[in-house]
DSSP file (Angstrom, degrees, kcal/mol; ACC not computed):
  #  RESIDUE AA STRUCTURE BP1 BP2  ACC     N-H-->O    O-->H-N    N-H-->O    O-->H-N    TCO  KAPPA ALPHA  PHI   PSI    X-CA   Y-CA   Z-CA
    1    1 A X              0   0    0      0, 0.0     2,-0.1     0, 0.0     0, 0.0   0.000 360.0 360.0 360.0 128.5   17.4   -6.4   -8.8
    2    2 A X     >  -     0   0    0     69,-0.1     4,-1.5     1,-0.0     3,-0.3  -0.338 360.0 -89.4 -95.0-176.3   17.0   -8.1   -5.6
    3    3 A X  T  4 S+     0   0    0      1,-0.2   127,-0.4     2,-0.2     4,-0.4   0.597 122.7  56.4 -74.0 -12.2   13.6   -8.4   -3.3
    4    4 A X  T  > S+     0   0    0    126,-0.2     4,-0.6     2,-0.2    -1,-0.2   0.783 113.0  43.1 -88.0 -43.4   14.2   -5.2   -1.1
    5    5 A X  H  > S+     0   0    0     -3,-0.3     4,-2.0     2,-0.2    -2,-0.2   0.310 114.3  51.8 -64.7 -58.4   14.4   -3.1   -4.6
    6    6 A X  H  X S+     0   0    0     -4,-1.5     4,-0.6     2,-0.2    -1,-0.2   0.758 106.3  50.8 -63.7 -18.1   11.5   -5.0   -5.7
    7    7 A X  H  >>S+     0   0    0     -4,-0.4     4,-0.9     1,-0.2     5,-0.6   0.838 116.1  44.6 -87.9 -61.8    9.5   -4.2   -2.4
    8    8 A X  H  <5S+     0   0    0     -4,-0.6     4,-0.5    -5,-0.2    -2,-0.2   0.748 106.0  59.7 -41.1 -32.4   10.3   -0.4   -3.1
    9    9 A X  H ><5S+     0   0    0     -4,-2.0     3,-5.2     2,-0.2     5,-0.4   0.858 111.6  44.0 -38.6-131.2    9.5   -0.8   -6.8
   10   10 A X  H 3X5S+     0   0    0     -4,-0.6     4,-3.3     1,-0.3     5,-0.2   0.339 114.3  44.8  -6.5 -83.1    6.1   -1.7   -5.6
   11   11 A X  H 3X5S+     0   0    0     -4,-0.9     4,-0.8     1,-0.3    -1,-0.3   0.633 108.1  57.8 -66.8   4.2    5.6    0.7   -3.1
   12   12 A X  H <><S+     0   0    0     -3,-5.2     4,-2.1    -5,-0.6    -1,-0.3   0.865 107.1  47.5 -76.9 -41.2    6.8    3.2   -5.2
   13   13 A X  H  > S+     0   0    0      2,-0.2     4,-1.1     1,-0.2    -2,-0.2   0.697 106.7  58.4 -90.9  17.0    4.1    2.4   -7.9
   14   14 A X  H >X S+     0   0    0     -4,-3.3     4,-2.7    -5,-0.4     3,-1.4   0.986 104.5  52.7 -61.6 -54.3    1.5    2.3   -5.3
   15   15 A X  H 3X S+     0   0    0     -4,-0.8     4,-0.6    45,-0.6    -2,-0.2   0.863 115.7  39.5 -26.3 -61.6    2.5    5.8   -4.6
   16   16 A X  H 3X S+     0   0    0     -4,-2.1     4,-1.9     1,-0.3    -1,-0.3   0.634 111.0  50.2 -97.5  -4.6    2.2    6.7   -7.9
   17   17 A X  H <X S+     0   0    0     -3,-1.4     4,-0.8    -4,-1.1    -1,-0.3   0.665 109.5  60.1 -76.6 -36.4   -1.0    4.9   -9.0
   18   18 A X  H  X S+     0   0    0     -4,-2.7     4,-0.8     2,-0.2    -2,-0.2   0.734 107.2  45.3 -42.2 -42.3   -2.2    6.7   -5.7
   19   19 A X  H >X S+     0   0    0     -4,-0.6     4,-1.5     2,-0.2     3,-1.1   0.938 109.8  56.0 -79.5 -64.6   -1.2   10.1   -7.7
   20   20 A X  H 3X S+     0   0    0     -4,-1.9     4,-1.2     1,-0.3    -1,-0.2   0.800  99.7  56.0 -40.6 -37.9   -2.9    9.0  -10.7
   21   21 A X  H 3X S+     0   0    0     -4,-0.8     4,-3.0     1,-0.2     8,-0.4   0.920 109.9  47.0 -75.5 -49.1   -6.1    8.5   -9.0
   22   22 A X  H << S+     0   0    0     -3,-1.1    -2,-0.2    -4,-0.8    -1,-0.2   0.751 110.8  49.4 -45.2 -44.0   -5.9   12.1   -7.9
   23   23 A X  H  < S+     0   0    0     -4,-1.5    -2,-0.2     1,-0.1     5,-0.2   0.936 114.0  54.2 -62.5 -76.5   -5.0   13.6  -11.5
   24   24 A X  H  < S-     0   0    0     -4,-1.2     2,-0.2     1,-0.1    -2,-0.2   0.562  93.7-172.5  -6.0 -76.0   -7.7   11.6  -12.5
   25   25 A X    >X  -     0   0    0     -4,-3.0     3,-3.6     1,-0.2     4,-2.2  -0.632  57.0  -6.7 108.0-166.4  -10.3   12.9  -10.2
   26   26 A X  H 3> S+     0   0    0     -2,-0.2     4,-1.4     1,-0.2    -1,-0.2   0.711 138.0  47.4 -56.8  -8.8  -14.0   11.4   -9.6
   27   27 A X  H 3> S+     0   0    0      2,-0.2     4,-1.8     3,-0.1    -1,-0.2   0.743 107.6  58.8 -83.8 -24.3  -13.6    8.8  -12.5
   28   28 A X  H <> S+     0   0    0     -3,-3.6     4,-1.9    -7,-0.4     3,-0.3   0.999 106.1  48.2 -76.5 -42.0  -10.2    7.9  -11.0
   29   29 A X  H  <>S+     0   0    0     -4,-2.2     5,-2.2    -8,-0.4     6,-0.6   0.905 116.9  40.5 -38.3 -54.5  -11.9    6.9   -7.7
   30   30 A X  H ><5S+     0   0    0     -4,-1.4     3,-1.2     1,-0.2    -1,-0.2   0.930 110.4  53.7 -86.8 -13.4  -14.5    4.9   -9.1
   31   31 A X  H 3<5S+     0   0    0     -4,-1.8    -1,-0.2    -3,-0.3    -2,-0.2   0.852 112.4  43.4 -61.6 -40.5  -12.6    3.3  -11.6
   32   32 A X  T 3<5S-     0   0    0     -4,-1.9    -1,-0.2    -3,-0.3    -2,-0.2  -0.036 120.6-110.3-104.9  24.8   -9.6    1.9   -8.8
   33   33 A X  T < 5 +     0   0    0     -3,-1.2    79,-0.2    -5,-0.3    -3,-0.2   0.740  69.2 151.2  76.0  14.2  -12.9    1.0   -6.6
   34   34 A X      < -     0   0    0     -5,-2.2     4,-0.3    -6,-0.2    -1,-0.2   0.605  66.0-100.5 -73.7 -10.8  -12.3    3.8   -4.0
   35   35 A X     >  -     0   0    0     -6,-0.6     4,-1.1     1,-0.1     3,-0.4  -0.189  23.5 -94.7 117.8 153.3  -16.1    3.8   -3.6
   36   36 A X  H  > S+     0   0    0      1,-0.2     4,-2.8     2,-0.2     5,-0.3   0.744 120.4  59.5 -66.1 -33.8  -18.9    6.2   -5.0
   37   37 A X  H  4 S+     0   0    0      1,-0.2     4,-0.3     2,-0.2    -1,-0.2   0.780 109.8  42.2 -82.3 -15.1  -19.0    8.2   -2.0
   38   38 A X  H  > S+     0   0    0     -3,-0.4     4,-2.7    -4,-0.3    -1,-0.2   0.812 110.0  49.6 -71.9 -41.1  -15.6    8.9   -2.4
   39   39 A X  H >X S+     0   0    0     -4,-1.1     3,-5.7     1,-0.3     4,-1.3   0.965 112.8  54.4 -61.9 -63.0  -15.5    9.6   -6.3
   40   40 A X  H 3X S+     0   0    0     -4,-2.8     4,-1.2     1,-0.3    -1,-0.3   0.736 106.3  58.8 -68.5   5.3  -19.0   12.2   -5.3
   41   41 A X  H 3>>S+     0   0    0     -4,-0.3     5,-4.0    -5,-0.3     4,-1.1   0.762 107.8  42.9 -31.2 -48.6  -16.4   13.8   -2.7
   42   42 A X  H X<5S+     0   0    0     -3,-5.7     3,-1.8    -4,-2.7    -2,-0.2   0.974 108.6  50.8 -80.4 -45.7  -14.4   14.5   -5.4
   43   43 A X  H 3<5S+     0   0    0     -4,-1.3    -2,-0.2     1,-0.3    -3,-0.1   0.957 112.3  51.8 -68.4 -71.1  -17.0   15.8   -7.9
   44   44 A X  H 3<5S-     0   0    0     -4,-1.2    -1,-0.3     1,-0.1    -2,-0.2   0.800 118.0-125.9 -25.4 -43.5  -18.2   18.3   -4.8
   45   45 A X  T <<5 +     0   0    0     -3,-1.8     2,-0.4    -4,-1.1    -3,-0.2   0.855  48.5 171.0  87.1  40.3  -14.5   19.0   -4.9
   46   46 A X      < -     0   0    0     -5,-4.0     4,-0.5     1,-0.1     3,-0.3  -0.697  34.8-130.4 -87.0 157.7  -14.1   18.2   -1.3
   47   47 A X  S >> S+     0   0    0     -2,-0.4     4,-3.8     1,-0.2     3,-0.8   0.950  90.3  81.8 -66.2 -47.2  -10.4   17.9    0.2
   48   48 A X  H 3> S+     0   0    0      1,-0.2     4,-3.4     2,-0.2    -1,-0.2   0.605  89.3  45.8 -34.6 -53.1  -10.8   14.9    1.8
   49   49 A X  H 3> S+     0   0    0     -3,-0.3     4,-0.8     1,-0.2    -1,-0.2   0.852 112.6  50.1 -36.7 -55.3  -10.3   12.5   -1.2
   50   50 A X  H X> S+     0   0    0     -3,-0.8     4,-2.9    -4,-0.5     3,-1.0   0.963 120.1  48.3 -45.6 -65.1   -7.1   14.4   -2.5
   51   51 A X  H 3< S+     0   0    0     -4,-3.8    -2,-0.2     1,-0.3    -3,-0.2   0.935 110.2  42.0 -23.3 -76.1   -6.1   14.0    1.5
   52   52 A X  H 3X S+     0   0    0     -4,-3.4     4,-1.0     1,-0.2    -1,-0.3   0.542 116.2  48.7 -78.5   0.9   -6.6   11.0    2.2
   53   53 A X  H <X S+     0   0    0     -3,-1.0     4,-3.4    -4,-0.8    -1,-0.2   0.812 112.8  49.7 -69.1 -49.3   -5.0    9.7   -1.2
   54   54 A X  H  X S+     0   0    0     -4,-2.9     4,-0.6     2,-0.3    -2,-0.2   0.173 109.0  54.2 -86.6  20.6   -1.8   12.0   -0.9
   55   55 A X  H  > S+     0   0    0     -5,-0.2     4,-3.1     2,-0.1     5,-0.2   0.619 110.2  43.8-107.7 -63.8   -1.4   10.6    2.7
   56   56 A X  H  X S+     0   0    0     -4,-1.0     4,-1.7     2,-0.2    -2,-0.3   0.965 112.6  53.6 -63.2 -43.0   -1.5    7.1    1.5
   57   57 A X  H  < S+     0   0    0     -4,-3.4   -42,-0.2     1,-0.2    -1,-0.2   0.951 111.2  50.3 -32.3 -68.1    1.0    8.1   -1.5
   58   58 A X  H >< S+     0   0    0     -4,-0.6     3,-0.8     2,-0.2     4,-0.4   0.789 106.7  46.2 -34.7 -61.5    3.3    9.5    1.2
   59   59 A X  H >X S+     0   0    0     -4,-3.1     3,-4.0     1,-0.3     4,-2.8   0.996 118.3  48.5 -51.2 -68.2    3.5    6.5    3.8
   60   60 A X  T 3< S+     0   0    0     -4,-1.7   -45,-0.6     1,-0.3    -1,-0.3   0.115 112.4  50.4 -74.5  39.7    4.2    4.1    0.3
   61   61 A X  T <4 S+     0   0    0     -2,-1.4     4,-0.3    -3,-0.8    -1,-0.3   0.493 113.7  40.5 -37.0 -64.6    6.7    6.8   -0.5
   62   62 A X  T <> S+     0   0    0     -3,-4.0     4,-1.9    -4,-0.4    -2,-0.2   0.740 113.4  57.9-103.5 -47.6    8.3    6.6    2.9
   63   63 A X  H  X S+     0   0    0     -4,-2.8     4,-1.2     1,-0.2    -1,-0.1   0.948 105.8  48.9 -55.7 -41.8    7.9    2.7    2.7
   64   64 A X  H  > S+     0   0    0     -5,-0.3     4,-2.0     1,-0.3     3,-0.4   0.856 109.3  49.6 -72.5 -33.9    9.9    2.3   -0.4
   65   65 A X  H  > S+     0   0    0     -4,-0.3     4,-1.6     1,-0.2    -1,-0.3   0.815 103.4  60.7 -84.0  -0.6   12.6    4.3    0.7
   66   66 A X  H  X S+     0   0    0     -4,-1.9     4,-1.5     1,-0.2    -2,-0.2   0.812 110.2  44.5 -84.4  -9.1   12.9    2.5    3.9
   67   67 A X  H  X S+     0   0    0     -4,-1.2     4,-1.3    -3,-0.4    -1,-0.2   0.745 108.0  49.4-103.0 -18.9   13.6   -0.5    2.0
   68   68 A X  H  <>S+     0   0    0     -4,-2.0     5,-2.7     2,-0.2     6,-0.3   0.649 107.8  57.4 -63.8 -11.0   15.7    0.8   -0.2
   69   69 A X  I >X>S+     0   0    0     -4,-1.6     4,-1.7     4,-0.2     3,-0.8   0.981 111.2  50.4 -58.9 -87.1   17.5    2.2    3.1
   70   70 A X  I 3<5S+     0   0    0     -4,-1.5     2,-0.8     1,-0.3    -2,-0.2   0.585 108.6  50.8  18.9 -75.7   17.5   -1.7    4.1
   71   71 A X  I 3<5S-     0   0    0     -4,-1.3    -1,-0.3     1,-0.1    -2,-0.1  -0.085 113.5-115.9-103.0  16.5   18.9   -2.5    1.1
   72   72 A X  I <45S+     0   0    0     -3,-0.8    -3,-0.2    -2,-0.8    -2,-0.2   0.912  86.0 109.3  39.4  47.0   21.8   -0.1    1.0
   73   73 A X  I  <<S+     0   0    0     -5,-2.7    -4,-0.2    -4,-1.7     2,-0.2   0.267  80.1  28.3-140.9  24.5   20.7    1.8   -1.8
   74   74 A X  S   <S-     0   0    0     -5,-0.6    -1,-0.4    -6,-0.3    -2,-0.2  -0.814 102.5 -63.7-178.1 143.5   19.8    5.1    0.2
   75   75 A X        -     0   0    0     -2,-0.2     2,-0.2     1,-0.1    -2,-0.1   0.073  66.6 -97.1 -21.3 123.4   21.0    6.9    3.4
   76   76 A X        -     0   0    0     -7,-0.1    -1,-0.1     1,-0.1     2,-0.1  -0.502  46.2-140.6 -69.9 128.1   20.2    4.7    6.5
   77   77 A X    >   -     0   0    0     -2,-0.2     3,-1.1     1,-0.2     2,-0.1  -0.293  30.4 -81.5 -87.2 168.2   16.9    5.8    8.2
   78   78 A X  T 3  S-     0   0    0      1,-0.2     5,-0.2    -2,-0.1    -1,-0.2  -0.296 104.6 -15.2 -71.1 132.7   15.9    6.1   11.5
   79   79 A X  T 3> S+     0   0    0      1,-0.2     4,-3.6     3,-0.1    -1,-0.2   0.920  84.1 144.8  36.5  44.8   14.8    1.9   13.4
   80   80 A X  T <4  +     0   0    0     -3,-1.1     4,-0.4     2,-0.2   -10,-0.3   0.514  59.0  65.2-116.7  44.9   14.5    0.4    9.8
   81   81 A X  T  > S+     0   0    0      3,-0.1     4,-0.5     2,-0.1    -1,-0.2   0.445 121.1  40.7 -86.8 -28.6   15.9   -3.3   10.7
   82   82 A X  H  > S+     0   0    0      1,-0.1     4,-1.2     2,-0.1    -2,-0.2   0.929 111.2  53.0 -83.1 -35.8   12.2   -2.3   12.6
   83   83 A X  H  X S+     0   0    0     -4,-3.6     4,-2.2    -5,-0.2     5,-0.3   0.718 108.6  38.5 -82.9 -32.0   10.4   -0.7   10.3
   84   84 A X  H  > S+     0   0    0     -4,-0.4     4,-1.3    -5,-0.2    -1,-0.2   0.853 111.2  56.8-102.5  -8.5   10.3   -2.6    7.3
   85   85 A X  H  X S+     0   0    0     -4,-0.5     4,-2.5     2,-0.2    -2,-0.2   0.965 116.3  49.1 -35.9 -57.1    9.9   -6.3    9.4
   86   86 A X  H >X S+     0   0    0     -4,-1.2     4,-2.2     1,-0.2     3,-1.0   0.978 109.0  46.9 -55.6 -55.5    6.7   -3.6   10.6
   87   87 A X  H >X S+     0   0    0     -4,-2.2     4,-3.0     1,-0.3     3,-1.3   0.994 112.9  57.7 -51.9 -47.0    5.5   -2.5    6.6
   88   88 A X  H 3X S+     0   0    0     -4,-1.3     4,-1.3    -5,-0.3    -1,-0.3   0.964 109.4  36.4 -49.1 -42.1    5.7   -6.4    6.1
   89   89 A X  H <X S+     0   0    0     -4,-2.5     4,-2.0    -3,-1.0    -1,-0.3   0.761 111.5  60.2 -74.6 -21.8    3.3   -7.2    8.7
   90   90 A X  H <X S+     0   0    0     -4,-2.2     4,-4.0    -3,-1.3     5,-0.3   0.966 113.8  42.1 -88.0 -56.4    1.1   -3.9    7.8
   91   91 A X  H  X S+     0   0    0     -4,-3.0     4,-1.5     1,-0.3     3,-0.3   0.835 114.8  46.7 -45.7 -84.4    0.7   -5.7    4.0
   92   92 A X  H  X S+     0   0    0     -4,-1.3     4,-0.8     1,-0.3    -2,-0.3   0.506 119.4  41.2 -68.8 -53.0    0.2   -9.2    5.3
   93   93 A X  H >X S+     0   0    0     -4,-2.0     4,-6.2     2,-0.2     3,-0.7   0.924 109.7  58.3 -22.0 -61.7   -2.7   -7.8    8.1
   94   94 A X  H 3X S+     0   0    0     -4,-4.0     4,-0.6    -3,-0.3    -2,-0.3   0.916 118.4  34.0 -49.6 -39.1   -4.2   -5.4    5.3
   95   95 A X  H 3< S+     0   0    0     -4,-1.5     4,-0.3    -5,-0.3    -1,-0.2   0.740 117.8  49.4 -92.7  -8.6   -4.7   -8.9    3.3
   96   96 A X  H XX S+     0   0    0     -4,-0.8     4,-1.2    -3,-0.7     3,-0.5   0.858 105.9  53.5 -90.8 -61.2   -5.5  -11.2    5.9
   97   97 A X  H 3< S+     0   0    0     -4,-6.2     4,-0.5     1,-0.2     5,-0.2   0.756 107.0  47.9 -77.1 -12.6   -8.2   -9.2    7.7
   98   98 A X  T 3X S+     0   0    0     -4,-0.6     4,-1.6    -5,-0.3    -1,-0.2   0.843 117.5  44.3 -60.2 -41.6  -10.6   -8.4    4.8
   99   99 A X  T <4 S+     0   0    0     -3,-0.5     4,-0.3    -4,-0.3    -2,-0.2   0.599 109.5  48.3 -96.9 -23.8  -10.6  -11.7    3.7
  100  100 A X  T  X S+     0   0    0     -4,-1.2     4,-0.5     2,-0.1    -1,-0.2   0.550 125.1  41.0 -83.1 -14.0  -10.9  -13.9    7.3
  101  101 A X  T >4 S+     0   0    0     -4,-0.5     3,-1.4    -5,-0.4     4,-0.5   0.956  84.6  91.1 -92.6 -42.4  -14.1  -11.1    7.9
  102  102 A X  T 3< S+     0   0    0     -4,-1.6     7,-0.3     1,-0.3     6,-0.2   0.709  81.3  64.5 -39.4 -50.5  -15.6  -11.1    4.4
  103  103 A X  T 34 S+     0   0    0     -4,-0.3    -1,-0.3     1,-0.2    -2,-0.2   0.864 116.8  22.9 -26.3 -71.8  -17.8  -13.9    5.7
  104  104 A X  S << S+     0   0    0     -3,-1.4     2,-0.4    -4,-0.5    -1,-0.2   0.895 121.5  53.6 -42.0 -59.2  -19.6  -11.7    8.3
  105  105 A X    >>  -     0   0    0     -4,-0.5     4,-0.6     1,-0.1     3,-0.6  -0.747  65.9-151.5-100.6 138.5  -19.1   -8.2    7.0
  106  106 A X  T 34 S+     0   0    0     -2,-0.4     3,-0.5     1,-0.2    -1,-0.1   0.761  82.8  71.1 -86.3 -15.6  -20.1   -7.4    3.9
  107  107 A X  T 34 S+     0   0    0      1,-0.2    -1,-0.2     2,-0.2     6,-0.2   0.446  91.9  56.0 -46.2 -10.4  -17.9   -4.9    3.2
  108  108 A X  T <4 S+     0   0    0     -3,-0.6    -1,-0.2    -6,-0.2    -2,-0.2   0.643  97.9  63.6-108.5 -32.2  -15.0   -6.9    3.0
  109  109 A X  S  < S+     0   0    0     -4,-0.6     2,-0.3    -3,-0.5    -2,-0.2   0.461  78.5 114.3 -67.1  -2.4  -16.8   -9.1    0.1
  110  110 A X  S >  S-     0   0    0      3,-0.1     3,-1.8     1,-0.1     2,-0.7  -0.682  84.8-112.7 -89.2 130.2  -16.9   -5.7   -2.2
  111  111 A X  T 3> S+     0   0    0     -2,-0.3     4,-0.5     1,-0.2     3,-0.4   0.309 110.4  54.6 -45.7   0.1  -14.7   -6.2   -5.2
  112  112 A X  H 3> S+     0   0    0     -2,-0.7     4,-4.0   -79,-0.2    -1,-0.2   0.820 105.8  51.3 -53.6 -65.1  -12.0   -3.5   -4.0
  113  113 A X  H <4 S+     0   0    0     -3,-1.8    -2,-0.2    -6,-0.2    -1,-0.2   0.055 113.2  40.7 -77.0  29.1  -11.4   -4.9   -0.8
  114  114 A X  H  4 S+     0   0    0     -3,-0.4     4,-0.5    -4,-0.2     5,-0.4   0.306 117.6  51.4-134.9 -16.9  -10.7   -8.5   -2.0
  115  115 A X  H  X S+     0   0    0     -4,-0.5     4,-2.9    -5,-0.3    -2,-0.2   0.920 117.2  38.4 -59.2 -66.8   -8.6   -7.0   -5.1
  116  116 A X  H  X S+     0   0    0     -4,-4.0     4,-1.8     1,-0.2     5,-0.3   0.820 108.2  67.2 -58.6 -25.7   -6.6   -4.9   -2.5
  117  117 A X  H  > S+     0   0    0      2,-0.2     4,-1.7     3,-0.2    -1,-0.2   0.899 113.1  33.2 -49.3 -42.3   -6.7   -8.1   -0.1
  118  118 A X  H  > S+     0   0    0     -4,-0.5     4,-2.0     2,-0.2     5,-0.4   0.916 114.6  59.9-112.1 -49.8   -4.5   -9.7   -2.6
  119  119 A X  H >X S+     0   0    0     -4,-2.9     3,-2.8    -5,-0.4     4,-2.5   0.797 111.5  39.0  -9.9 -97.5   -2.7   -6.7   -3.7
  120  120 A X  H 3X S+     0   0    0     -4,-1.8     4,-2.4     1,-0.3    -2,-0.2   0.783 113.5  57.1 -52.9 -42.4   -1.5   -6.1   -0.6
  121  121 A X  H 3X S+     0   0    0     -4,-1.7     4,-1.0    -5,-0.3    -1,-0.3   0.903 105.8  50.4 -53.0 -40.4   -0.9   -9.9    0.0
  122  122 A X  H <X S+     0   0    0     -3,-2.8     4,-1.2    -4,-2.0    -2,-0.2   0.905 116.2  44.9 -70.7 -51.1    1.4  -10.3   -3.1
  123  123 A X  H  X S+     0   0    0     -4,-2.5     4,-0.8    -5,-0.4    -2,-0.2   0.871 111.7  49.0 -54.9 -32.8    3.4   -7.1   -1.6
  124  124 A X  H  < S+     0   0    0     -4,-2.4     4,-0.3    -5,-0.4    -1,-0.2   0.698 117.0  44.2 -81.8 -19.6    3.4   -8.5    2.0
  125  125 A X  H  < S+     0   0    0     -4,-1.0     4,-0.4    -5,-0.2    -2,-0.2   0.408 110.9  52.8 -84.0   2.7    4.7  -11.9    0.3
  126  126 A X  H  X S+     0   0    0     -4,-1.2     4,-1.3     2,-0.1    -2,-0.2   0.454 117.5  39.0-145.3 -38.6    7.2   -9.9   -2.0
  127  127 A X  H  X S+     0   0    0     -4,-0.8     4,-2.4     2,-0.1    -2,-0.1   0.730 113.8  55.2 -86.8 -19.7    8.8   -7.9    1.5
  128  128 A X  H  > S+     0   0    0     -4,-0.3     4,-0.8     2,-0.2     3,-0.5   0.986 105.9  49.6 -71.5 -53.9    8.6  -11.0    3.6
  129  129 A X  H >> S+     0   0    0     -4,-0.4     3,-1.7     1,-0.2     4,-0.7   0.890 113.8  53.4 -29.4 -63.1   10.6  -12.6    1.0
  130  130 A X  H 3< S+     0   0    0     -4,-1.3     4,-0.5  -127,-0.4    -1,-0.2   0.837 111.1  35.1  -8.2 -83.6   12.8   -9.6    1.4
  131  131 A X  H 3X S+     0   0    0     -4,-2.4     4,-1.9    -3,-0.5    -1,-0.2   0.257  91.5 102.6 -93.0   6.8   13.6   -9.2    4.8
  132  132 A X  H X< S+     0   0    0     -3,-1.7     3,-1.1    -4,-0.8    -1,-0.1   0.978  85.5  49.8 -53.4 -64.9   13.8  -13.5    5.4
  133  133 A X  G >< S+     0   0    0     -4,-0.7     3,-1.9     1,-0.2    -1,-0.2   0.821 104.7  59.1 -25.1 -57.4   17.4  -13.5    5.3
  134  134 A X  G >4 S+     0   0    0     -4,-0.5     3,-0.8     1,-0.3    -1,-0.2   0.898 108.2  47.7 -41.4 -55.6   17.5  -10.5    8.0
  135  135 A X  G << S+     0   0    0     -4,-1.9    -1,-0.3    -3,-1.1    -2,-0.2   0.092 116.4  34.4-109.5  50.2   15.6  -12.5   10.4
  136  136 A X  G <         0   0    0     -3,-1.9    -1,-0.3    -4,-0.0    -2,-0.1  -0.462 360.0 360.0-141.2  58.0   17.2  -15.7   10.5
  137  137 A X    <         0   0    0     -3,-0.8    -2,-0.1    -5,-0.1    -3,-0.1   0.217 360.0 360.0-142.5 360.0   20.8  -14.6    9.9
C-alpha cells in the first residue's frame, strides 16, 4: 500500500465512521462529540443531523476516490493533479485553524474540535506525504 491508498483508506473510514454516527443516532452524536445540540436534533428526529452527516460522508467518499484516481487505482476524475493538492490543504486548514484560535475562542478549546484538529492534521500530513512526489517531480 502506498500513501495515496492510505489517504483514501482514511477518507474512506471517515465516511464510514460518518455512517455509523447516523445508525447510531443521538448517542452516536454525543459520543463522537458532534455536540448536544446536535445529538437533541436527532432525538426530535430532525433532518438536519442525518444531512449534514451524509453530506460530510459523501465529500470523504468523493475525496478517497480522487486519490485513488491519483493513484491509478480508479478511472481518472475530472482536475484531480488539483484536487487532491486542494483536500490536502482542506485537512491541514481544518487542523491549523481550531488550534491557532483556541486561545481566543472558546469553541475551538472544546474536546471535539482539538481531537478533530489532530485528526484531520494526521490526515493532512498522511495526503501531503502523498502527493510530495507530484509536486516536486
Amino acid at each position: 500500500m502506498n500513501a495515496l491508498q492510505l489517504a483514501a483508506g482514511l477518507n474512506f473510514i471517515g465516511a464510514a465512521l460518518h455512517l455509523v454516527v447516523i445508525w447510531w443516532g443521538p448517542e452516536g452524536y454525543r459520543f463522537f462529540g458532534a455536540g448536544e445540540k446536535m445529538a437533541q436534533m436527532a432525538e426530535r428526529k430532525s433532518p438536519w443531523p442525518a444531512t449534514l452527516t451524509l453530506l460530510i460522508t459523501a465529500i470523504l467518499t468523493v475525496w478517497g476516490l480522487y486519490c485513488l484516481a491519483l493513484n491509478n487505482n480508479f478511472p481518472a476524475l475530472p482536475w484531480m493533479n488539483i484536487v487532491v493538492p486542494a483536500i490536502t490543504g482542506i485537512y491541514l486548514l481544518r487542523a491549523a485553524y481550531p488550534l491557532l484560535l483556541s486561545p481566543w475562542v472558546a469553541f475551538f478549546r472544546t474536546p471535539f474540535m482539538v481531537w478533530s484538529s489532530l485528526i484531520c492534521g494526521v490526515f493532512g500530513a498522511v495526503h501531503l506525504a502523498a502527493i510530495w512526489p507530484l509536486l516536486f517531480t
